[in-house]
C-alpha positions as a Markdown table, in Angstrom:
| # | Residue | x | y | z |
|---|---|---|---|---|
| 1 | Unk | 10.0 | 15.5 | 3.0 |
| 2 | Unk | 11.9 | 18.5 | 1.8 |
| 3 | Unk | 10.0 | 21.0 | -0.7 |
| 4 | Unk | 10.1 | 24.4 | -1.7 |
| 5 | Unk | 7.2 | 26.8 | -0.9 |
| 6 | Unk | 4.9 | 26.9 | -4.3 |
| 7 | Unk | 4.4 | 30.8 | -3.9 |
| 8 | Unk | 7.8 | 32.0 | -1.4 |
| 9 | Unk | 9.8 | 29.2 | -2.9 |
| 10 | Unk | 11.2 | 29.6 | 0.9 |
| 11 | Unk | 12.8 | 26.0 | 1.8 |
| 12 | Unk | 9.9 | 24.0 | 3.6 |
| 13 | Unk | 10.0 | 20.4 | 5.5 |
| 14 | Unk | 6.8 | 18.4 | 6.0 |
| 15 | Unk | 8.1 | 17.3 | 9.5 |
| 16 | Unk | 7.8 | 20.8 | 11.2 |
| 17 | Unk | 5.9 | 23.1 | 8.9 |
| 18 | Unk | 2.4 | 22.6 | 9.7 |
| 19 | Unk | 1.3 | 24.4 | 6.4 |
| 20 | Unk | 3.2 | 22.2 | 4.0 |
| 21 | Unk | 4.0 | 22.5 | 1.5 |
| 22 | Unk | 3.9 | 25.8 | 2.0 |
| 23 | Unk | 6.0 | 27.8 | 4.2 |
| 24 | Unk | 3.5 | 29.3 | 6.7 |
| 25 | Unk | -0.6 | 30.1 | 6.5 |
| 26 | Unk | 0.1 | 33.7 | 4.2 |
| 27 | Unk | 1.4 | 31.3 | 1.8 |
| 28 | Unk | -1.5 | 28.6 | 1.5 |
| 29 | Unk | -4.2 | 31.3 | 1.8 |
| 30 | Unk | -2.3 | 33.4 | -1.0 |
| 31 | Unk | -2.2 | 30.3 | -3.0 |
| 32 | Unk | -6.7 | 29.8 | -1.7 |
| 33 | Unk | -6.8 | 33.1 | -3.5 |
| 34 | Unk | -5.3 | 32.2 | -6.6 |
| 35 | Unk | -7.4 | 29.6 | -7.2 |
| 36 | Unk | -10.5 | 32.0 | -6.5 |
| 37 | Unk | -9.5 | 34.2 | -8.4 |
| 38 | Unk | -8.8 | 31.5 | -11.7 |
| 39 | Unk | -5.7 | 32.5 | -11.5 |
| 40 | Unk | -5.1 | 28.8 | -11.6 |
| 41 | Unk | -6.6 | 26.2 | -13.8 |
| 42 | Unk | -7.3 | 22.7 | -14.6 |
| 43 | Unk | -5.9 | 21.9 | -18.1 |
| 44 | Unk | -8.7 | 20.6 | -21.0 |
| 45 | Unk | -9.6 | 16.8 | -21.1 |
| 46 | Unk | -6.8 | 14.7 | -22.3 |
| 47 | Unk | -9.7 | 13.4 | -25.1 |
| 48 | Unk | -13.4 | 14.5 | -26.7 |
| 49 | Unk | -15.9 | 13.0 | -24.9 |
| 50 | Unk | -17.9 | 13.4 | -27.8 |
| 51 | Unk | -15.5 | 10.5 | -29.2 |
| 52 | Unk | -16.7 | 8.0 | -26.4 |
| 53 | Unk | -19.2 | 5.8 | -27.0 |
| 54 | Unk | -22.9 | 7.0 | -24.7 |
| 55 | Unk | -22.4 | 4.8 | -22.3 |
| 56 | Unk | -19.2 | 5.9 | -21.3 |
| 57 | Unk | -20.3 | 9.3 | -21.8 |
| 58 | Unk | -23.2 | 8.8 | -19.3 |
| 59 | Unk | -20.8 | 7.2 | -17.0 |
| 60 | Unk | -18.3 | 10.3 | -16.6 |
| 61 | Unk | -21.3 | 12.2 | -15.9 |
| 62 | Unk | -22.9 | 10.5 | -13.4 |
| 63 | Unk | -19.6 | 9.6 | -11.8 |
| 64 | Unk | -20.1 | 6.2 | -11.4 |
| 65 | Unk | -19.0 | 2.7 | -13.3 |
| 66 | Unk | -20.3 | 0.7 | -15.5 |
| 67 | Unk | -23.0 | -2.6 | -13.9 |
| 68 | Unk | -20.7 | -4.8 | -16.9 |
| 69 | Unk | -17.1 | -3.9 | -14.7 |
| 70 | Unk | -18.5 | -5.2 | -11.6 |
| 71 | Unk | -16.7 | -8.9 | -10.6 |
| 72 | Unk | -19.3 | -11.2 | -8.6 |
């Protein structure tokens, strides 16, 4: 797969370039730093989870699913 280097935008190829998608290991640990620095971040929830009913609510926080989806 052809791609362009997220930081370089230097041409990259996942068949030979063993840091894809970036274009060599400065690249990816410039990129590491980014994120450590928050240069980067996740956008805000697409909803309120105030708006979602508790049991959902408890649900997203535990990170688990609900006993009523599970199929027997």
């Amino acid at each position: 797969m052809k791609h362009h280097c997220p930081i370089c935008k230097k041409s990259t190829d996942s068949a030979i370039d063993a840091d894809f998608p970036f274009c060599s290991e400065r690249c990816r640990l410039m990129d590491l730093g980014a994120w450590a620095a928050e240069k980067y971040v996740v956008s805000d929830p697409i909803f309120d989870e105030e708006e979602l009913p508790e049991d959902d609510r408890r649900e997203l926080r535990e990170g688990g699913h609900n006993n009523d989806d599970n199929i027997n």
